[in-house]
C-alpha positions in Angstrom: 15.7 -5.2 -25.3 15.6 -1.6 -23.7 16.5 -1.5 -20.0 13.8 -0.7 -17.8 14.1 1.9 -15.1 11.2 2.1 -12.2 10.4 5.8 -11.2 9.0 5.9 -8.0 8.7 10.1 -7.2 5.7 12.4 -6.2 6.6 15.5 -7.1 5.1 15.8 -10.5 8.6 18.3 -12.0 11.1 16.0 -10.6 9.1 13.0 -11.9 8.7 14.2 -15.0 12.5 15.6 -15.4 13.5 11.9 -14.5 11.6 10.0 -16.8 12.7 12.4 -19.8 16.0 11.9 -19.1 16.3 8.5 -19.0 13.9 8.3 -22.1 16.0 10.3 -23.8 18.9 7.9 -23.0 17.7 5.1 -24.2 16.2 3.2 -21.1 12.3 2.0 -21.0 10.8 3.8 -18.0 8.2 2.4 -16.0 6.2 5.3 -13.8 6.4 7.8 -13.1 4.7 6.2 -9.9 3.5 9.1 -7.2 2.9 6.2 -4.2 4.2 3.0 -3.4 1.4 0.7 -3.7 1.7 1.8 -7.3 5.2 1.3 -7.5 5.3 -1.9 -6.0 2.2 -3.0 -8.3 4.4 -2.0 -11.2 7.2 -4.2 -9.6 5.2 -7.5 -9.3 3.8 -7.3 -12.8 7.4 -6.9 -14.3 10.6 -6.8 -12.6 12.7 -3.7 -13.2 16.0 -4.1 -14.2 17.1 -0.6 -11.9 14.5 1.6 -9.7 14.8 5.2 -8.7 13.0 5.5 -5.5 12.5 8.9 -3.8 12.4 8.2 -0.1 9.2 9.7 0.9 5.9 9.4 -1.6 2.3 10.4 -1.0 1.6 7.1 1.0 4.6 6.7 3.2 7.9 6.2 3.2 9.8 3.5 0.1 11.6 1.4 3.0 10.3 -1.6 2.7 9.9 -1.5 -1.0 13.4 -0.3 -1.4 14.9 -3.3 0.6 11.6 -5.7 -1.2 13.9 -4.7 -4.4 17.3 -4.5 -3.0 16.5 -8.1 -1.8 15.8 -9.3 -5.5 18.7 -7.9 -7.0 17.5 -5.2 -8.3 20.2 -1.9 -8.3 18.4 0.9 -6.3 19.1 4.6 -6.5 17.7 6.3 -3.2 16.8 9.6 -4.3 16.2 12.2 -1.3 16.8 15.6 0.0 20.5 16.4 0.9 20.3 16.0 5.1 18.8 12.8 4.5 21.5 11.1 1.8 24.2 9.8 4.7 21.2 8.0 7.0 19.8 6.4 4.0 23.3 5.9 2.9 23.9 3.8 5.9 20.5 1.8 6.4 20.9 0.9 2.6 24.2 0.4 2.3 23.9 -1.8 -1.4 21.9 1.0 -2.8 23.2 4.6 -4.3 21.9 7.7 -2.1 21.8 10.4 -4.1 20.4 14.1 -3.2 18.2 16.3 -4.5 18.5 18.4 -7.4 20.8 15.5 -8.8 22.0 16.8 -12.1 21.2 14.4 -14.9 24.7 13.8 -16.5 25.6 13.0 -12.9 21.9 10.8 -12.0 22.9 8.8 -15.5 26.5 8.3 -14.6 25.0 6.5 -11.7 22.5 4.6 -13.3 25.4 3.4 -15.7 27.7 2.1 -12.8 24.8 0.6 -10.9 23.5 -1.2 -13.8 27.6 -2.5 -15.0 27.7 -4.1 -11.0 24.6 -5.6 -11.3 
């Protein structure tokens, strides 16, 4: 059975880009989700094995989602622009941060690791 990754991201390029790339490696991916009540929908009809959350979507921001998932067990990767990566770093401190433009060898390195210390 396919892991499935959650992809929670509203701009349409970096959305896309994500989903291919994990696709293309292999993983089932749920979204790509533009807001969280979407997201979160998507979450209580299946639980994702890993989510990609970008902090800010077109209906707030993914806090309390990101800790509602973080709480479960689920491995979360942060994704947000690069000034924001050490305060989310430090309010989530058992999820990845990562910033924006993440290269994908580096954004599946991390979804690897995350997924292995799960």
């Amino acid at each position: 059975m396919a892991v499935r990754i959650l992809v929670a991201e509203d701009e349409f390029i970096t959305a896309f880009d994500l989903c291919d790339t994990f696709e293309e490696a292999g993983y089932e991916v749920e979204g790509p989700h533009a807001g969280i009540s979407s997201a979160l929908l998507a979450c209580q009809k299946e639980k994702p094995d890993l989510a990609i959350l970008d902090i800010e979507l077109v209906d707030g921001l993914t806090y309390e989602l990101a800790q509602k998932l973080i709480d479960d067990d689920v491995p979360v990767i942060l994704h947000s622009e690069r000034d924001e990566r050490d305060a989310i770093a430090a309010r989530f401190p058992r999820a990845v941060a990562v910033a924006k433009p993440c290269p994908p060898a580096a954004l599946l390195d991390m979804v690897g690791r995350a997924l292995m210390t799960s």
